[in-house]
C-alpha positions in Angstrom: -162.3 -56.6 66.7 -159.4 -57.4 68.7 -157.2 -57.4 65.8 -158.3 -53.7 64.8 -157.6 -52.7 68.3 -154.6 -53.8 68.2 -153.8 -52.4 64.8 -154.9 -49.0 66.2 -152.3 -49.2 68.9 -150.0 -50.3 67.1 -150.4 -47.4 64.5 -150.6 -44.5 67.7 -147.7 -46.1 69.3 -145.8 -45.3 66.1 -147.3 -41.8 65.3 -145.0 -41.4 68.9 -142.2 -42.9 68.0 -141.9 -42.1 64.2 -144.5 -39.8 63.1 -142.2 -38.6 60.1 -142.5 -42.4 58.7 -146.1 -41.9 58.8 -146.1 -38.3 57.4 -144.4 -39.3 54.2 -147.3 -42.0 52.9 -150.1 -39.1 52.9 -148.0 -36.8 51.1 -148.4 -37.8 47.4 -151.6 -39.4 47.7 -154.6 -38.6 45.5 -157.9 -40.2 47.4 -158.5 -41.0 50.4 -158.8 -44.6 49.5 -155.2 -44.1 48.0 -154.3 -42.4 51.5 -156.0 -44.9 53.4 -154.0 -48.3 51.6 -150.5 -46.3 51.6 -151.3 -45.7 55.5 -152.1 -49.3 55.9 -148.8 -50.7 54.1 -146.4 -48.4 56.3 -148.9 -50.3 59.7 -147.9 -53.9 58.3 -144.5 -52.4 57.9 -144.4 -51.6 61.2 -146.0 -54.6 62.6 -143.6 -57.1 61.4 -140.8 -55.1 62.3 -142.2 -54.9 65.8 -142.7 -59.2 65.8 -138.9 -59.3 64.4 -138.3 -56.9 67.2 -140.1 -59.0 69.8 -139.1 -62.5 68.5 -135.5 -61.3 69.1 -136.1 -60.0 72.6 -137.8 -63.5 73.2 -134.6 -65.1 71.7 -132.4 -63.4 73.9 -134.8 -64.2 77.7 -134.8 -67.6 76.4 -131.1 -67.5 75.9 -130.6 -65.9 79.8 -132.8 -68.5 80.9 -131.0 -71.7 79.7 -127.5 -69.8 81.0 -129.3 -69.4 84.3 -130.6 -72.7 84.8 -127.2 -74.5 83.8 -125.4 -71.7 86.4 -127.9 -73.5 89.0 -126.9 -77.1 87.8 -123.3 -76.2 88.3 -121.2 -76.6 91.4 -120.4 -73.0 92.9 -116.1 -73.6 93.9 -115.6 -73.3 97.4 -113.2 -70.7 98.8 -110.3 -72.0 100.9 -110.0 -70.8 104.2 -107.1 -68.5 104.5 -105.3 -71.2 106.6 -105.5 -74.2 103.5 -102.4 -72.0 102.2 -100.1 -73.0 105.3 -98.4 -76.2 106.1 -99.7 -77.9 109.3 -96.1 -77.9 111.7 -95.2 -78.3 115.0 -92.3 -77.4 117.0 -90.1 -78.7 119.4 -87.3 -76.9 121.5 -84.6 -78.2 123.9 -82.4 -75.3 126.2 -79.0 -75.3 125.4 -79.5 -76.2 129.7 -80.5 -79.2 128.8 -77.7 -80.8 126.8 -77.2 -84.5 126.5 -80.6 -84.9 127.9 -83.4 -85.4 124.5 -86.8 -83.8 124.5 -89.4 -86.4 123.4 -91.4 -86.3 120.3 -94.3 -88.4 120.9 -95.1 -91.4 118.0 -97.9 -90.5 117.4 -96.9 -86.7 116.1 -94.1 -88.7 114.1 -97.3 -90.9 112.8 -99.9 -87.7 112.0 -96.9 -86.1 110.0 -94.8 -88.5 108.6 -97.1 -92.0 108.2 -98.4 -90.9 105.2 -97.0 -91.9 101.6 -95.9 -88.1 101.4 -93.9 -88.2 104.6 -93.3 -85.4 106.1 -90.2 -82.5 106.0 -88.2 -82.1 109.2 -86.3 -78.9 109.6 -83.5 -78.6 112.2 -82.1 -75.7 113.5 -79.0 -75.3 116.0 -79.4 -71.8 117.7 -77.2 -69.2 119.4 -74.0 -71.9 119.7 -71.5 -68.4 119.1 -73.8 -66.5 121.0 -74.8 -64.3 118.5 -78.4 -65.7 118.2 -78.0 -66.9 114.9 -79.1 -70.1 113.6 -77.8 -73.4 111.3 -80.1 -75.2 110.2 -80.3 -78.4 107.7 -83.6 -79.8 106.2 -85.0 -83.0 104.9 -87.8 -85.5 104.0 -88.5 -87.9 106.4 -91.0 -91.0 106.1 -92.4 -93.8 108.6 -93.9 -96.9 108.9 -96.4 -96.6 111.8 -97.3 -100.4 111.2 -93.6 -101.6 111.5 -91.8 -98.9 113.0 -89.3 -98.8 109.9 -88.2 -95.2 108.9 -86.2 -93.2 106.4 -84.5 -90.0 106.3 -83.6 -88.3 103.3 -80.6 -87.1 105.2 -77.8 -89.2 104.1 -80.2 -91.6 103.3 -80.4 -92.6 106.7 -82.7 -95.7 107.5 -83.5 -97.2 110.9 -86.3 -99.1 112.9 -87.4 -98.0 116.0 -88.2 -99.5 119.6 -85.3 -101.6 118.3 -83.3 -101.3 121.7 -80.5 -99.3 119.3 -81.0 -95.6 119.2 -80.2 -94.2 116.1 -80.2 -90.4 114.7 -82.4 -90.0 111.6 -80.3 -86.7 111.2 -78.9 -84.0 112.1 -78.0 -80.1 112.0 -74.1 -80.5 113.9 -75.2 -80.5 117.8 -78.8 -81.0 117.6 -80.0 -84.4 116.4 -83.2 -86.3 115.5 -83.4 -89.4 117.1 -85.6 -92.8 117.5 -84.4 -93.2 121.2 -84.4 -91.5 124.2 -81.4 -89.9 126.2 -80.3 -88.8 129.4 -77.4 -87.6 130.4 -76.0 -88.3 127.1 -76.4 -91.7 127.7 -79.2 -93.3 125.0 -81.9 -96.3 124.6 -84.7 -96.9 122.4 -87.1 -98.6 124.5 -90.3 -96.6 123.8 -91.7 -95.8 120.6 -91.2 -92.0 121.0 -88.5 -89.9 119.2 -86.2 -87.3 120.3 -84.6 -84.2 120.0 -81.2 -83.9 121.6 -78.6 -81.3 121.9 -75.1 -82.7 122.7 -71.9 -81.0 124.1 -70.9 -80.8 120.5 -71.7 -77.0 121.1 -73.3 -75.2 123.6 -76.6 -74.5 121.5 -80.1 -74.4 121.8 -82.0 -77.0 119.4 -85.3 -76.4 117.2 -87.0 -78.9 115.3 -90.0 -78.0 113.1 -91.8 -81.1 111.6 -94.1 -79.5 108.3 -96.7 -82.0 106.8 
């Protein structure tokens, strides 16, 4: 009974769709018997096209349905935050004022930037010395030891040890300079573990340092 039904609706929901296919079978036919078989042929026609029709649409959810489920199993990437594309830096200044007379850099800034195995990049920058506000700057890769206070500076291939009780300049950009020791009134030491920055009477300038990680 159930399969008759179904038959039925098949056959009405494709006297709406395509009545023409179903016009064309009764044309030429004799009997009603003859009628009534050419009627049923063009129904199985259109039944297996309708299971092609709905194995393929089953195909296809079954295909959206595996992509879905491995989408799920995947990691989703992470956005950066806008501030991942900058270098971490820090700044130091010392006033033209203030010549022969350093600014300390505290170890452990020299340790967060330049302890690791990548080191850090130092940029110096001697300001306003023609007073014309420009600047002259130099750059370079510096590295450090936290563990035995042994440094390197790509300038000139500098290399020194700090807290060594001799001050030494890991480089510089003419008047300013980046130092392991501490001066005042251009007279230095290297008793602490901090570095400098120092601007001598070289020029009357202004002095910027920018360490980068």
């Amino acid at each position: 009974m159930r399969n008759r039904f179904a038959r039925l609706i098949t056959f009405a929901a494709a006297l709406v769709v395509a009545p023409q296919a179903y016009a064309d079978p009764l044309k030429n036919c004799q009997t009603v018997v003859e009628c009534a078989h050419n009627l049923a042929d063009k129904v199985d026609q259109l039944e297996r096209a309708f299971e092609a029709a709905n194995s393929r649409i089953q195909a296809l959810e079954d295909q959206n349905a595996t992509r879905e489920a491995k989408a799920k199993q995947e990691p989703v990437p992470t956005a950066l935050p806008a501030d991942a594309f900058y270098n971490k830096r820090v700044i130091f200044t010392v006033p033209k004022t203030q010549r022969g007379t350093s600014v300390k850099i505290p170890e452990s800034t020299i340790i967060e930037f330049c302890g690791g195995p990548d080191g850090c990049i130092v940029r110096l920058g001697m300001r306003d010395w023609d007073s014309t506000g420009r600047i002259a700057s130099r750059h370079f890769l510096f590295f450090y030891n936290k563990d035995n206070k042994n440094w390197r500076s790509e300038q000139g291939d500098i290399e020194g040890s700090n807290s060594n009780n001799v001050p030494q300049h890991a480089g510089n950009a003419w008047a300013c300079h980046f130092t392991d020791g501490e001066y005042v009134n251009n007279a230095g030491a290297d008793t602490t573990a901090d570095f400098g920055l120092l601007s001598t009477p070289d020029a009357n300038a202004d002095c910027v340092l920018t360490i980068e990680k």
